[in-house]
C-alpha positions as CSV (number, residue, x, y, z in Angstrom):
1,X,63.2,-4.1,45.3
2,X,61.2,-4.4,42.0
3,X,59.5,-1.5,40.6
4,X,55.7,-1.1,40.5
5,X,55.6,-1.5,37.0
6,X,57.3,-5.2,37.4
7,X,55.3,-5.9,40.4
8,X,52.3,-6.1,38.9
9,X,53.6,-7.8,35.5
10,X,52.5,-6.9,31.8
11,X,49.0,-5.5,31.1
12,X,46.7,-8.5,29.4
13,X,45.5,-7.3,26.0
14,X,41.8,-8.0,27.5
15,X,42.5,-6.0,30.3
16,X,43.3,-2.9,28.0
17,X,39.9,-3.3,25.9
18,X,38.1,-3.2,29.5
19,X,39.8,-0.4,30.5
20,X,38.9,1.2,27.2
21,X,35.1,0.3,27.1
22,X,34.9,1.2,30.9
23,X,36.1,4.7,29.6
24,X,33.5,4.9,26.9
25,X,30.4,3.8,28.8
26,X,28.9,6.0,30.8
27,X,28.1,5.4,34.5
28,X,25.1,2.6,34.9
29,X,26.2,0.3,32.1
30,X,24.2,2.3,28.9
31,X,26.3,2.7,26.0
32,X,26.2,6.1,24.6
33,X,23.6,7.1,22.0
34,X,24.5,6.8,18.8
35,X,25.0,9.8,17.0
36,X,21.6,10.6,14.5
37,X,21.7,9.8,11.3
38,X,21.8,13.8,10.2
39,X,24.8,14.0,12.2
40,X,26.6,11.2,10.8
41,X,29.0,11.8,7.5
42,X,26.7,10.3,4.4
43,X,28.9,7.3,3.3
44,X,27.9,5.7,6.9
45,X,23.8,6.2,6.3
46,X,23.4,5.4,2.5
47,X,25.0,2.7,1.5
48,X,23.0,2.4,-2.2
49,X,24.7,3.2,-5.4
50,X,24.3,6.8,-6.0
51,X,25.1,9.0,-9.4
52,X,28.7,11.2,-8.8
53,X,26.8,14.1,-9.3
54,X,23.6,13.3,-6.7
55,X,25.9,12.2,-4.3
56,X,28.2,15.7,-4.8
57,X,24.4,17.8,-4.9
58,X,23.8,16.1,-1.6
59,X,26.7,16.5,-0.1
60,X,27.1,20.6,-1.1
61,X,23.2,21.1,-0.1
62,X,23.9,19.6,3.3
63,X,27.0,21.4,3.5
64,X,25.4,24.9,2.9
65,X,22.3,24.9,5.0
66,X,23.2,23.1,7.8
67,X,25.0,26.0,9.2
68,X,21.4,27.2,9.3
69,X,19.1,24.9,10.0
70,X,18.3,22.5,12.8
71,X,17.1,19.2,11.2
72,X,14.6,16.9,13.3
73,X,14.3,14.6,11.8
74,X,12.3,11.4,12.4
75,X,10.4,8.1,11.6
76,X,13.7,7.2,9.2
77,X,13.3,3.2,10.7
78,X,10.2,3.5,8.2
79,X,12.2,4.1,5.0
80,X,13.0,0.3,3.2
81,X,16.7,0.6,2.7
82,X,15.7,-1.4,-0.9
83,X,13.1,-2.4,-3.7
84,X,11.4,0.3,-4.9
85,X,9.1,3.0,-3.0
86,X,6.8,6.0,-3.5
87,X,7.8,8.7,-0.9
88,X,4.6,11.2,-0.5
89,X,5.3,14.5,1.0
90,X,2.9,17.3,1.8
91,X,4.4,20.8,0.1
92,X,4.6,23.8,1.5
93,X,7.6,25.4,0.2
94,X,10.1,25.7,-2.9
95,X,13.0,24.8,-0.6
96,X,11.0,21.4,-0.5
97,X,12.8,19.3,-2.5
98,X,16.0,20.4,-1.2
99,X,15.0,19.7,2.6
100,X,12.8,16.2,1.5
101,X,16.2,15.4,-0.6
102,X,18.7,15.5,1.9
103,X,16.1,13.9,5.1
104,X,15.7,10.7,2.1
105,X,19.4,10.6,1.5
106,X,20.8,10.5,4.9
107,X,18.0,7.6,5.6
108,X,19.9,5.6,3.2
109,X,18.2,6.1,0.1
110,X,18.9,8.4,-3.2
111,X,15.7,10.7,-3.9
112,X,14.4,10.4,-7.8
113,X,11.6,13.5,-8.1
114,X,9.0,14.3,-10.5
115,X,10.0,18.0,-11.4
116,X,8.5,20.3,-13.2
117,X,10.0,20.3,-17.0
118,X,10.4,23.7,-17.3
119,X,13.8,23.0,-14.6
120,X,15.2,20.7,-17.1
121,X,15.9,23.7,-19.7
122,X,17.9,25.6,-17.5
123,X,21.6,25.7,-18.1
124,X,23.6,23.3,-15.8
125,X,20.8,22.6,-13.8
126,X,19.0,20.7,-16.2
127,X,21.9,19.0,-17.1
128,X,22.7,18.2,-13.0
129,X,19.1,16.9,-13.1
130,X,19.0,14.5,-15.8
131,X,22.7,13.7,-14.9
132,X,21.2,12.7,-11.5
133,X,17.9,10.9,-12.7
134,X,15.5,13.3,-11.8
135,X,12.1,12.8,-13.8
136,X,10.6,15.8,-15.9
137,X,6.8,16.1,-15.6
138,X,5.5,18.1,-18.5
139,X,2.3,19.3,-17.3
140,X,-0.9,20.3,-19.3
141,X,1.0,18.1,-22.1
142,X,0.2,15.2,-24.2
143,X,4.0,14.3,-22.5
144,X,2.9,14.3,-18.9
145,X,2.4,11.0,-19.2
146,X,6.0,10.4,-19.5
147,X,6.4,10.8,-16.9
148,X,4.5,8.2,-14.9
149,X,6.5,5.5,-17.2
150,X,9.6,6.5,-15.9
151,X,8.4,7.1,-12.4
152,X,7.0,3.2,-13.0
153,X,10.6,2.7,-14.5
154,X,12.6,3.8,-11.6
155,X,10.6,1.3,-9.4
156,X,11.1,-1.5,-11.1
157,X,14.9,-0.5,-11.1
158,X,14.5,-0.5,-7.2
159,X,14.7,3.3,-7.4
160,X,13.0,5.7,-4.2
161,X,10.5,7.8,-6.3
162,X,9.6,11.1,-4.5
163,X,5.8,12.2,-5.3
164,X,4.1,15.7,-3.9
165,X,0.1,14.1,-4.5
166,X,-0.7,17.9,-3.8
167,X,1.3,18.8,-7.3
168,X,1.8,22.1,-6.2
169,X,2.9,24.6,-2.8
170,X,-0.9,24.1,-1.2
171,X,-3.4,26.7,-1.3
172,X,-4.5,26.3,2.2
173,X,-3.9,29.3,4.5
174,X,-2.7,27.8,6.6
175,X,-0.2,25.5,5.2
176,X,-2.1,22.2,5.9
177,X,-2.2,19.4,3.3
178,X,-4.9,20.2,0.8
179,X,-6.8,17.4,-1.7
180,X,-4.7,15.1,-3.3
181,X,-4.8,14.8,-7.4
182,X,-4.5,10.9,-7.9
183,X,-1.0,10.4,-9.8
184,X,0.9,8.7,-6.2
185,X,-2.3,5.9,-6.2
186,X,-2.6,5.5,-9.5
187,X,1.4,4.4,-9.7
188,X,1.1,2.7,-6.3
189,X,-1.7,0.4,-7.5
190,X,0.0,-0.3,-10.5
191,X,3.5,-1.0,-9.6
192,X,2.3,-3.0,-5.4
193,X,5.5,-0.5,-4.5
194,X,4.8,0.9,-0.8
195,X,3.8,4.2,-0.4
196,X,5.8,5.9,2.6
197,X,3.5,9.3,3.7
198,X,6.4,12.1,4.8
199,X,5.3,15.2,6.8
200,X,7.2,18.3,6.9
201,X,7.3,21.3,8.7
202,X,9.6,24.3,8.7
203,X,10.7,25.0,5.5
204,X,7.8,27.6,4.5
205,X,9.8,30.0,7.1
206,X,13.1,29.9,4.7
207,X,11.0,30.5,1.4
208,X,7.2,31.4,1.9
209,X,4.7,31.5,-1.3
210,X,5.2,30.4,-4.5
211,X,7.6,32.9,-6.0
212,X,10.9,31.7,-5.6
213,X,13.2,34.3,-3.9
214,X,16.3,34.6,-1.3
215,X,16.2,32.2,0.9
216,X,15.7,33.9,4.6
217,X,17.9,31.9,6.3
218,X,18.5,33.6,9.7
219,X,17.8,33.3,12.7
220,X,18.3,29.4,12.4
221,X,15.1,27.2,11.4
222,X,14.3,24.4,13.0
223,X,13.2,22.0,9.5
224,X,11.1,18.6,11.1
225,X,10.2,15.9,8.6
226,X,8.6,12.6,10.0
227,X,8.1,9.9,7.9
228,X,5.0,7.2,9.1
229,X,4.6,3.3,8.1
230,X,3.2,1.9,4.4
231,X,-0.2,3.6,3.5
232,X,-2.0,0.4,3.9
233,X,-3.8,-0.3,0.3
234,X,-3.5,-3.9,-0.3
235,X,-6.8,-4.7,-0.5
236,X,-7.2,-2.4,-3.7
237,X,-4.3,-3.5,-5.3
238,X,-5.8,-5.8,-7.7
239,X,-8.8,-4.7,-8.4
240,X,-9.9,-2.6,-11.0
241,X,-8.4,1.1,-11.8
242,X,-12.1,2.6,-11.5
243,X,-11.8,6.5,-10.4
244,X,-13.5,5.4,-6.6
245,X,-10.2,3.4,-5.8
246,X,-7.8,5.7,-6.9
247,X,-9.7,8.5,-5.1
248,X,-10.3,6.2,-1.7
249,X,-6.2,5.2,-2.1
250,X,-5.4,9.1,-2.4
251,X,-7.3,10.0,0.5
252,X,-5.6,7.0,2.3
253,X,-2.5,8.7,1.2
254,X,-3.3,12.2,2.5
255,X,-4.8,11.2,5.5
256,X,-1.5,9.6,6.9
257,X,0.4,13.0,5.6
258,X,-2.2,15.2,7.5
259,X,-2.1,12.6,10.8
260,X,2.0,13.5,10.4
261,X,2.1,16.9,9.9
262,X,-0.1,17.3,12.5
263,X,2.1,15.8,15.1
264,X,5.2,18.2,13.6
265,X,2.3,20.9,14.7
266,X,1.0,19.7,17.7
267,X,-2.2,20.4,15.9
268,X,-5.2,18.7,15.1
269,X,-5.8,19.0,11.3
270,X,-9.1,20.8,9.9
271,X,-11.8,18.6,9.7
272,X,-12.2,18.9,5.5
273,X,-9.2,19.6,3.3
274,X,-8.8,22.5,1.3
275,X,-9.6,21.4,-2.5
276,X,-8.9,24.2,-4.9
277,X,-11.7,22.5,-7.4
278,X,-14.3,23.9,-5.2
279,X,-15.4,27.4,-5.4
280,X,-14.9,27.7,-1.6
281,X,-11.7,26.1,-1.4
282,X,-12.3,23.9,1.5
283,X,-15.2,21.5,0.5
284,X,-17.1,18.7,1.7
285,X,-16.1,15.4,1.2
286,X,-17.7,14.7,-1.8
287,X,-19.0,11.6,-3.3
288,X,-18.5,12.4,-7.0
289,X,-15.0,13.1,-7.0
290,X,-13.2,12.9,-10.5
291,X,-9.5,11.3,-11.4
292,X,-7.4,14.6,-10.8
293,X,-4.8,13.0,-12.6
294,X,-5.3,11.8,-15.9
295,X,-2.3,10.8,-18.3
296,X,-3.7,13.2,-20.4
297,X,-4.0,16.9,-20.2
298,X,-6.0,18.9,-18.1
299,X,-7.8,22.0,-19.1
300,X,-9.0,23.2,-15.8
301,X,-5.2,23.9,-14.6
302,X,-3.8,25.4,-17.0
303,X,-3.0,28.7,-15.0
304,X,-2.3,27.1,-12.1
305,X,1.5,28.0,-11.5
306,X,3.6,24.1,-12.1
307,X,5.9,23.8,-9.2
């Protein structure tokens, strides 16, 4: 009498890979989700060269807050996986960078940032910095316009260069996108690089205000970042750098921001944007807007605190 094992005769190698995928796929045919991209380890979702030591700051940063933090994140599909881009991100916080750093490197691309200079003379983090290609902006300086070369630098090297067009944590009271000063346009015209509008919410719970302090970091925080498609400003590319386009491409800009964090709030926007020009802070739209971003220096912000 033969066995049951011999009745039946030896498994066929494609009977064993059914078998297997049958186990894996849940009942009605759908394969299971794939795992999201904040989820997954960082050598599966970036795939571009990276510096040793902005890969190891990425990995450590993701490594201590995401004990503490819930990350939705969304809109990555938008994010060109190469070729040069400007990412523009409404700020809200001092943990900013760190939060708009890791959601760009786990979409597959290494962030390059225009920081304030003053970070660049502290010990070892300066050095980490530079080491990691970070850009210095020297504000209220004959040298802050160094720093839209090597932003224009970085694109052309196929680099992802990360722009706040607010320049500093808004002034609006309630956290919404204020005016935008002209530096994100002017490079975007320049270089025909796309400008990808990022809205984030969240991170003013872990660090509110300006001052840098502790980072409140319990209960957990729920950090949302969407990023939307190209700002569409082809048809000013071309023409001439006059202070109407580069205003009419920055509002472009902070429109699509606004439209994003207002989906992370399931809130409409206020109907005018806070400008912190304007005596009253929130001012009309007005026809005689300046270039708030010269290459040169401004004299009318020099107290305003550089973040």
């Amino acid at each position: 009498m033969l066995s049951r094992s011999a009745s039946v005769g030896p498994r066929r190698p494609e009977m064993e890979v059914q078998v297997a995928e049958s186990l894996r796929t849940p009942q009605g045919g759908d394969k299971p989700a794939r795992r999201p991209r904040s989820r997954r380890g960082l050598r599966q979702v970036n795939r571009e060269p990276g510096d040793p030591v902005m890969i190891g700051a990425v990995w450590t940063l993701n490594l201590l807050f995401s004990p503490f933090i819930h990350k939705d994140w969304r809109g990555q599909e938008h994010i060109p996986q190469t070729g040069g881009l400007i990412v523009a991100v409404n700020h809200i916080s001092n943990v900013d960078p760190i939060m708009a750093g890791l959601y760009l490197a786990y979409s597959g691309r290494w962030p390059r940032f225009l920081a304030k200079g003053s970070l660049f003379k502290i010990p070892v983090l300066g050095w980490a910095l530079r080491s990691a290609g970070q850009i210095p902006v020297q504000r209220n300086s004959r040298q802050a316009s160094q720093a839209i070369r090597a932003a224009r630098e970085a694109l052309e090297q196929g680099r992802a260069v990360v722009i706040y067009p607010e320049a500093t944590i808004t002034y609006d009271p309630e956290l919404w996108p204020m005016e935008g000063r002209t530096g994100a346009a002017r490079i975007a015209l320049d270089t025909g690089c796309p400008v990808i509008p990022v809205g984030q919410w969240g991170a003013e719970e872990i660090m509110w205000g300006k001052k840098v302090h502790f980072p409140k970091l319990l209960p957990r925080k729920t950090v949302r970042l969407l990023a939307g498609p190209p700002v569409p400003l082809d048809d000013l590319r071309g023409q001439p750098m006059t202070s109407q386009n580069l205003v009419q491409a920055t509002d472009r800009i902070m429109d699509a921001i606004s439209s994003l964090v207002a989906e992370l709030r399931q809130a409409p926007p206020p109907a005018q944007r806070y400008d912190p020009r304007k005596p009253k802070g929130r001012a009309e739209a007005a026809e005689t807007k300046v270039d708030a971003v010269p290459l040169e220096p401004e004299a009318d912000r020099e107290k305003e605190e550089p973040t």
